[in-house]
N, C-alpha and C positions, 0 to 999 in steps of 0.2 A: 491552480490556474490563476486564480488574485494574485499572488505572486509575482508569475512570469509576464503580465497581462495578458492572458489569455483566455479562449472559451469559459468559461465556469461553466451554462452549460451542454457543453460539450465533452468536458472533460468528465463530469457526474455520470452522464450516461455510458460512457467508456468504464464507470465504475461497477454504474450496478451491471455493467456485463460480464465483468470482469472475471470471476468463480462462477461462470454461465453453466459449467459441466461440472462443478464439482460435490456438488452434492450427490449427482445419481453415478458420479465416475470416481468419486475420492482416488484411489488408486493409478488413476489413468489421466488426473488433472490438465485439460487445454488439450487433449487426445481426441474430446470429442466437440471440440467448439468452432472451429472453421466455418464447417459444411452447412450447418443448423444455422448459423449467424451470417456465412455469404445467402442461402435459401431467402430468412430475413429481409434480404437487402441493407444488410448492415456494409460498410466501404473497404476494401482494403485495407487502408490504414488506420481505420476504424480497428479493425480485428488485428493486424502486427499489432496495436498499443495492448491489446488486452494478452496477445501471446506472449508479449516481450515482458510481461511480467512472472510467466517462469523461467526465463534467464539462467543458468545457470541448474538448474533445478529438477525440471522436464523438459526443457526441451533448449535449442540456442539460438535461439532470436535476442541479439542482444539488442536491449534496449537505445534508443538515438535520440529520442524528441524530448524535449521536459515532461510532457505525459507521460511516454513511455518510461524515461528515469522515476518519473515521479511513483508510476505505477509499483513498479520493481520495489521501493522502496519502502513506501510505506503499506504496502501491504503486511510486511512483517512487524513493520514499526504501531500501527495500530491495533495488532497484537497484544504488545508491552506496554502501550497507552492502556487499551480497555482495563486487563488484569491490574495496572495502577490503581484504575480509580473504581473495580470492584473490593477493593482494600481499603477504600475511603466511605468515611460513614456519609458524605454529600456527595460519592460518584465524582463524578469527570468534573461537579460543577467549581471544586476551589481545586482541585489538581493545576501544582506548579509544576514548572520544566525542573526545579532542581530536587522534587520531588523526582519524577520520572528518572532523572539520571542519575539517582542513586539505586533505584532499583533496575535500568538499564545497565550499570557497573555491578550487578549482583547477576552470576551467571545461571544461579539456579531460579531466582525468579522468572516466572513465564519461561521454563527454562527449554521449550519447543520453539521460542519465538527465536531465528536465526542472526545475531549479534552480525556476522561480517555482511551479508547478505544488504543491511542498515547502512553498514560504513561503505560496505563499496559503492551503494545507491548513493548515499551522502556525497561522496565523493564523485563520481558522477556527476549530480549535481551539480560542485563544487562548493558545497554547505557543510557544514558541521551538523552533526547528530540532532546537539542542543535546539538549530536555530529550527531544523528541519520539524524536530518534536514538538516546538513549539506553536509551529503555521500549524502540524495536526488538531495538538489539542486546543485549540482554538474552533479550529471546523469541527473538530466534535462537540466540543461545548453546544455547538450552536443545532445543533442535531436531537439534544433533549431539551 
């Protein structure tokens, strides 16, 4: 959201709703988060930003807004972030980008986290993997 100037937060809470359903629906991901979430009174386009992060996956609400690209994106990318810096004896806190993109060029590391799914986000975007990895781990840093 810093980034684009926009909500920070607004876009947070877009986050923590984001796997609203996937804990009790793994299987059925975004299947069950609609109806629970408009009930809420959470907005419309509140809920497209969090559907349009299964994109391609579960379901085809393609992503359009920088949230939503954003969403798409790093969801898989923070992934490949966390498993990084559980390989570090100080976690996320000295993890570099050129750390990350050596084990991002490594297809069996975190090898469930989906590589094109990053690039096409990225590219969406219109960012590079690198610059994108690095706005994450940043916000993550700042999270422990």
């Amino acid at each position: 959201a810093k980034h684009f100037n926009e909500n920070v937060e607004h876009w947070e809470a877009i986050g923590y709703l984001h796997d609203y359903d996937y804990e009790k629906y793994p299987d059925e991901h975004l299947q069950h988060t609609k109806e629970p979430l408009e009930q809420a009174g959470v907005s419309a386009e509140e809920i497209r930003a969090i559907l349009s992060h299964g994109w391609t996956i579960c379901n085809e609400i393609e992503p359009l807004t920088n949230c939503e690209k954003s969403l798409f994106t790093v969801d898989e990318l923070t992934g490949i972030i966390s498993a990084a810096a559980r390989m570090r004896p100080n976690g996320i806190a000295d993890l570099k980008v050129s750390s990350f993109m050596k084990n991002f060029k490594d297809k069996r590391f975190a090898a469930k986290c989906d590589r094109e799914i990053i690039k096409k986000g990225c590219e969406m975007l219109g960012m590079e993997v690198r610059d994108v990895a690095d706005i994450c781990i940043n916000a993550m840093k700042k999270l422990v």
